[in-house]
C-alpha positions in Angstrom: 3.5 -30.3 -20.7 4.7 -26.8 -19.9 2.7 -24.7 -17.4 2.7 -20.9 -16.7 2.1 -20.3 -13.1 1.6 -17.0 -11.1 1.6 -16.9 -7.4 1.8 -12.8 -5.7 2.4 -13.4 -2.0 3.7 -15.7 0.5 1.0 -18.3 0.4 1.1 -18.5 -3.0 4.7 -19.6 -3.2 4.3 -22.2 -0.8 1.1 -23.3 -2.7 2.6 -23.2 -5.7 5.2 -25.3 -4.5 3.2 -28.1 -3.4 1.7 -27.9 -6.8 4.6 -28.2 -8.6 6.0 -31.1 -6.7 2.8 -32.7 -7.5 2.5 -31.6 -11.0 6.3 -33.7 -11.3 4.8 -36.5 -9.7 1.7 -36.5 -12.8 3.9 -35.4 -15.3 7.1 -36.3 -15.5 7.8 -34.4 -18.1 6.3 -31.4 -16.9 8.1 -27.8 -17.5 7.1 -24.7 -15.5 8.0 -21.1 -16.2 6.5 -18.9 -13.1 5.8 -16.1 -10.8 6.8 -16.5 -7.5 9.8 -17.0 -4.8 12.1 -19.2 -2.8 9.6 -22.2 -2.3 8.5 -22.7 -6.0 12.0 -22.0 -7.2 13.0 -24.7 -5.3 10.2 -27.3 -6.4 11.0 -26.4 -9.8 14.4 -26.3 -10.0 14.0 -22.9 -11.9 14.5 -19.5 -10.9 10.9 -17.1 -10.8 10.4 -15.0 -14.2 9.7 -12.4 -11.2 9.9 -12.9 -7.8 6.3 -11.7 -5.8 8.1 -9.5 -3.4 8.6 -6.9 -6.0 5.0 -6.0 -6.9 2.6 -7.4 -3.7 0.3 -4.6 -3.0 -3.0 -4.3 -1.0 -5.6 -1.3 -0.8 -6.6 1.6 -2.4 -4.0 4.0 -2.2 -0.8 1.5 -2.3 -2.1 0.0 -5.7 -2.9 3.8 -6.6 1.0 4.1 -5.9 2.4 0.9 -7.6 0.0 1.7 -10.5 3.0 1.6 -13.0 4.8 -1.3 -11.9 1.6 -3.0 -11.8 1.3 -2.2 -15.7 4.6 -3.0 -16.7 4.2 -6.2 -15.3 1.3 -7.1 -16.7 2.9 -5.9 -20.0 5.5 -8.6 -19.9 3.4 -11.2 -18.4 1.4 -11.3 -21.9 4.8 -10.7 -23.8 6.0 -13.8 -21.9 2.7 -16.4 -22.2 2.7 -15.4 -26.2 6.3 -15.9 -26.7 6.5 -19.6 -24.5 3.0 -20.8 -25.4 2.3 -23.0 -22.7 -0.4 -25.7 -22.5 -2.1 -24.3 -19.4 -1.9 -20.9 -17.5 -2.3 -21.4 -13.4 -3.0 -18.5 -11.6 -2.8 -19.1 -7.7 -5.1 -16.5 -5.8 -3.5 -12.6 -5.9 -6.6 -11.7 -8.4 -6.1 -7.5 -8.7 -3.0 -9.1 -11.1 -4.4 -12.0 -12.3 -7.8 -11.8 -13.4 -6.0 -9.5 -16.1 -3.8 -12.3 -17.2 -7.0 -14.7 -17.1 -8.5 -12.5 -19.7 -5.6 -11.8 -22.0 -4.6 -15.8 -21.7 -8.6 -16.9 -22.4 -8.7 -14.3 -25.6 -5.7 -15.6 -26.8 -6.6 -19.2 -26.2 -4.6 -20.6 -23.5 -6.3 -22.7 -20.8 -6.6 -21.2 -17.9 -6.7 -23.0 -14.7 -7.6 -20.8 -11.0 -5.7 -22.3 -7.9 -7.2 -21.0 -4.9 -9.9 -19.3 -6.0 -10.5 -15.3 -5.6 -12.8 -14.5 -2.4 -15.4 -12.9 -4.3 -18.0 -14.6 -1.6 -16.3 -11.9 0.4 -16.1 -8.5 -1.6 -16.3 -7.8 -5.4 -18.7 -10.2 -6.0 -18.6 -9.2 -10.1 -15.9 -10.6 -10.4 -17.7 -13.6 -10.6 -18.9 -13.1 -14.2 -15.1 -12.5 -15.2 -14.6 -16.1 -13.8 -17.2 -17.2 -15.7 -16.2 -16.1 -18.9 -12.0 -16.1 -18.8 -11.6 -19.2 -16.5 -11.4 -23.1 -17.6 -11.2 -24.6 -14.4 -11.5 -23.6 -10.7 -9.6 -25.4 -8.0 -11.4 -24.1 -5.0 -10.0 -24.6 -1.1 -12.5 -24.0 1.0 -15.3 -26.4 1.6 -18.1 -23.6 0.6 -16.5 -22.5 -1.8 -17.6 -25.6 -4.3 -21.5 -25.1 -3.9 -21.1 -21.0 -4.2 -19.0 -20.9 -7.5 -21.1 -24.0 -8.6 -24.2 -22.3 -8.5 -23.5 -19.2 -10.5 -22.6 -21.2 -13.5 -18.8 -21.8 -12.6 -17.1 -25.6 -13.1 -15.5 -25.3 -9.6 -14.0 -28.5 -7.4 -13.3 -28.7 -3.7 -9.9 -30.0 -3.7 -9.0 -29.8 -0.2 -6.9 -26.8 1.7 -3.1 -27.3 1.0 -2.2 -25.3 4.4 -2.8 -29.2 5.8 -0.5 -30.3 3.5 1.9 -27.7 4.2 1.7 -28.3 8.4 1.7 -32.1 8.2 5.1 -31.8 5.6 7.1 -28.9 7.7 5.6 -30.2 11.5 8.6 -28.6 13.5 10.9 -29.9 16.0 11.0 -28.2 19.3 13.3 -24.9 19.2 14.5 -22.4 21.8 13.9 -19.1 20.5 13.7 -17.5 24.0 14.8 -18.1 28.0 10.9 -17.4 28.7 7.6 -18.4 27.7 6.7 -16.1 24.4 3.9 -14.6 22.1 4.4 -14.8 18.6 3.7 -12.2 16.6 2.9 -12.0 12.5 2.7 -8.3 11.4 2.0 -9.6 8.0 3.7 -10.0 4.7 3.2 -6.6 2.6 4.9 -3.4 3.9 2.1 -1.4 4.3 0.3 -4.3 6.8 3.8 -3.7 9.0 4.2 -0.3 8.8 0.6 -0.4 10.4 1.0 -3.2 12.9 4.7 -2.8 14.3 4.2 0.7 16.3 1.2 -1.3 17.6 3.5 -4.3 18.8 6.0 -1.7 20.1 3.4 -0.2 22.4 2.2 -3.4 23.0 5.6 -4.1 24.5 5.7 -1.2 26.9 2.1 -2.2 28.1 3.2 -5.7 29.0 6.8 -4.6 30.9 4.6 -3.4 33.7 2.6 -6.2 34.8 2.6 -10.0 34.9 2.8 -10.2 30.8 6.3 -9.0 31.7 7.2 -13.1 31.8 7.0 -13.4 28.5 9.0 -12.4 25.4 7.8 -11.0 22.3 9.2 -12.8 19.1 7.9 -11.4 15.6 8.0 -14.5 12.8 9.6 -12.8 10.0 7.3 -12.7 6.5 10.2 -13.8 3.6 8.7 -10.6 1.4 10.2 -8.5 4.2 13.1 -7.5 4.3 15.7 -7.2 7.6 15.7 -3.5 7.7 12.1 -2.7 7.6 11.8 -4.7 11.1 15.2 -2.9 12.2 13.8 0.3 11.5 11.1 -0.2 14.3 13.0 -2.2 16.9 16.1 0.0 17.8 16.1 -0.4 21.5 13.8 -3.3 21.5 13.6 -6.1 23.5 11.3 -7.7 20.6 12.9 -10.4 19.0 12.7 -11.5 15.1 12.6 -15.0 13.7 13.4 -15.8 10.2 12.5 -18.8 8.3 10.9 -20.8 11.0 7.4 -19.3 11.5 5.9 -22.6 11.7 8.2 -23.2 15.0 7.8 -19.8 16.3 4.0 -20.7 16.2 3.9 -23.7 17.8 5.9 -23.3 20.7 4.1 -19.9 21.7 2.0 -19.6 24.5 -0.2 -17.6 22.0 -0.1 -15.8 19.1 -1.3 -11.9 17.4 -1.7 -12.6 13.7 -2.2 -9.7 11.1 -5.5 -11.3 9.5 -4.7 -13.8 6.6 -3.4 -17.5 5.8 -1.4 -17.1 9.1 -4.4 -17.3 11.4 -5.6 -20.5 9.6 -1.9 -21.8 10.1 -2.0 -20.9 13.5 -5.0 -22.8 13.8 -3.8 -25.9 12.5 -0.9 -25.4 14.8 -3.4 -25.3 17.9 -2.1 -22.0 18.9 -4.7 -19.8 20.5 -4.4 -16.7 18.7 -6.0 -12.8 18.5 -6.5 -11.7 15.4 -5.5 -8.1 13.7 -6.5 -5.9 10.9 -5.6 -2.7 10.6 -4.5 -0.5 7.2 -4.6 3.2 5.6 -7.9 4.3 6.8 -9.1 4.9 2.9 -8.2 1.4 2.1 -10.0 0.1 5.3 -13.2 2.4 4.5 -13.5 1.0 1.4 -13.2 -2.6 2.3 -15.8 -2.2 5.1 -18.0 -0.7 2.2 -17.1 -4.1 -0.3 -17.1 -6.2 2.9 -20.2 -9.2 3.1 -18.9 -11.4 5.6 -19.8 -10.9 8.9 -15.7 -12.2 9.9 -12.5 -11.5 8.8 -10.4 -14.3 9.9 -10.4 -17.5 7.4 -10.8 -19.1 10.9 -13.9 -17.3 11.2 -15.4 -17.6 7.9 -15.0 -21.4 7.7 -16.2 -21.9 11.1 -19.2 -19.3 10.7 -18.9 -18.2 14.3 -16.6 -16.4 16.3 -14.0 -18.4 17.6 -11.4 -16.2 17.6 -11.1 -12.2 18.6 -11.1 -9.7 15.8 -9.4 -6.7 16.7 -9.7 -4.4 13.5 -8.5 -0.6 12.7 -9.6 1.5 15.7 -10.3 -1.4 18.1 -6.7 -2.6 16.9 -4.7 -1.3 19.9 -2.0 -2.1 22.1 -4.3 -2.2 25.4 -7.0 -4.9 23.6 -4.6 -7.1 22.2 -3.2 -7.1 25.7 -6.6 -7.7 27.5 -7.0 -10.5 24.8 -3.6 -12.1 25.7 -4.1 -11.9 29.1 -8.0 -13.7 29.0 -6.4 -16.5 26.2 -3.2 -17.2 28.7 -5.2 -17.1 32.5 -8.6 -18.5 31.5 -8.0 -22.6 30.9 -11.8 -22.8 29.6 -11.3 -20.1 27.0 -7.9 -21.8 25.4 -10.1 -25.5 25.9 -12.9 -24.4 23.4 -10.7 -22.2 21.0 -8.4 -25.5 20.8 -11.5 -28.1 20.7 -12.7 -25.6 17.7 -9.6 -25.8 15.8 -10.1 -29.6 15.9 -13.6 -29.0 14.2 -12.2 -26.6 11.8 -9.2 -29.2 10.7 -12.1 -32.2 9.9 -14.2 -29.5 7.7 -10.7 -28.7 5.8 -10.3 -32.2 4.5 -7.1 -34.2 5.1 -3.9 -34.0 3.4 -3.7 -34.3 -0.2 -5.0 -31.2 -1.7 -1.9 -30.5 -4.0 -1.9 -33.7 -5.3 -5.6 -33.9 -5.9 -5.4 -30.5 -7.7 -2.6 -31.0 -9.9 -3.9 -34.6 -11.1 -6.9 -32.3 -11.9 -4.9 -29.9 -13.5 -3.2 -33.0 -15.7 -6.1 -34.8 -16.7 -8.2 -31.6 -17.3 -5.1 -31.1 -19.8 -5.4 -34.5 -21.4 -9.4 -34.4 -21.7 
């Protein structure tokens, strides 16, 4: 069967490449044309019909500003699905983009299948009704997820959180990315999340120089969606260190970590790093999140848990001097790291085992076949 598959960011290239390894394993006949980067396209054995790093955008004004590629985009996208006709669309989270393709692929009767559902139990709730009425099947990765989509008239399944299967499969060997103990730090994977965050790590560095943080290096895990001179451009004179490729291993072996909100605290997580967690962006796009905003957390960690079990530092309380006080309370106090760690255990059991690609992409086949 051929299937048309759209992942926007990071996570969902490493998501959609668990898929499509498990779609081959279903379907051995299986042909995938796609949206996304290095991981899929090496699942797949097939390069990306566009790779996500040229269009991820997040916020008001930086969609406001990518408006046209954003079109053009989504103009080929539907030039693309009606010219290769394939027997069932995925779309893999990133939902400003694909909830457009949902409805153009619905109308013109392709069936559409939702990977990682949009967090609509977060912000934009009416979005719901657009799920609803363009989308087949939803694949849903958190364990609340099932009951909320469930109960406003959606066929949603729990099929597990794939970030297990992605920890269990790339576990990392012990590496020496410094002659010191080390913090990692994620700045996160769109430009506008690290033109926010790095000044923020740089002060952050000239705070910890001058007392007993000073025994410990600063290592940044490099996002694959940016690129080598956007880091460069902040860390001229530097002691800050970046890592490329191996963010799994930077995470493990740090004595803690600061982690732009996202899929990288939950990795973190299941890494058993202790962790403080960042958010900050233009202050128009962060006003008018707060506004959308139901949750009472930020952090996946958070939300899943439903307490606060790790620190949320966002916009204005996102500074150099908190993240440091943070550091300093998560590497000195023994009780605090025991109960964030003892958490993490909790939060891994809720998440389900390993599996989740596989269980979603036999979904996916037999929903196909039925």
């Amino acid at each position: 069967m051929k299937y048309y598959i759209i992942a926007g960011e990071a996570s969902g290239d490493l998501h959609g490449a668990g898929l499509m390894e498990a779609l081959l394993q279903c379907d051995s006949a299986a042909q995938f044309r796609f949206w996304g980067g290095e991981k899929m396209a090496a699942a797949g054995s097939v390069l990306p019909v566009r790779d996500y790093r040229e269009g991820a955008v997040m916020g008001v004004t930086e969609v406001l500003r990518k408006a046209g590629t954003v079109l053009r985009n989504l103009s080929f996208c539907k030039a693309d699905l009606a010219a290769w006709k394939p027997d069932a669309v995925i779309l893999i989270d990133y939902p400003g983009f694909n909830m457009r393709v949902a409805k153009y692929a619905s109308q013109h009767g392709f069936k559409v299948i939702w990977y990682i559902a949009p967090k609509v139990w977060a912000t934009r709730e009416r979005r719901v009704r657009r799920l609803r009425r363009w989308v087949d099947r939803l694949l849903v990765i958190f364990p609340f997820e099932q009951e909320y989509f469930r109960r406003r008239g959606i066929d949603a399944l729990y099929v597990g959180n794939p970030l297990v299967d992605a920890v269990t499969r790339e576990r990392p060997a012990e590496e020496e990315f410094a002659d010191k103990p080390y913090i990692a730090l994620l700045p996160g994977s769109r430009i506008m999340e690290v033109e926010h965050t790095m000044p923020v790590f740089l002060e952050l560095e000239k705070l910890m120089s001058a007392g007993p943080m000073s025994a410990y290096q600063l290592i940044v895990a490099a996002a694959p969606s940016i690129g080598d001179e956007v880091y460069d451009a902040y860390l001229a004179g530097s002691s800050i260190k970046v890592v490329r490729g191996r963010t799994y291993s930077v995470l493990e072996h740090s004595s803690a970590a600061v982690i732009d909100s996202g899929t990288a605290s939950l990795e973190a997580a299941l890494l058993s790093v202790p962790q403080v967690v960042i958010y900050a962006m233009n202050p128009l796009s962060f006003l008018a999140v707060r506004m959308m905003l139901k949750t009472k957390y930020v952090s996946l960690v958070n939300l899943i848990m439903d307490k606060p079990v790790v620190d949320e530092l966002l916009q204005k309380e996102c500074t150099a001097y908190n993240i440091l006080s943070r550091l300093e309370q998560l590497i000195s106090d023994a009780g605090l790291r025991t109960a964030m760690l003892a958490d993490y255990g909790r939060l891994e059991q809720m998440m389900g085992g390993p599996g989740a690609s596989m269980r979603a992409a036999k979904e996916v086949v037999d929903s196909l076949k039925g």
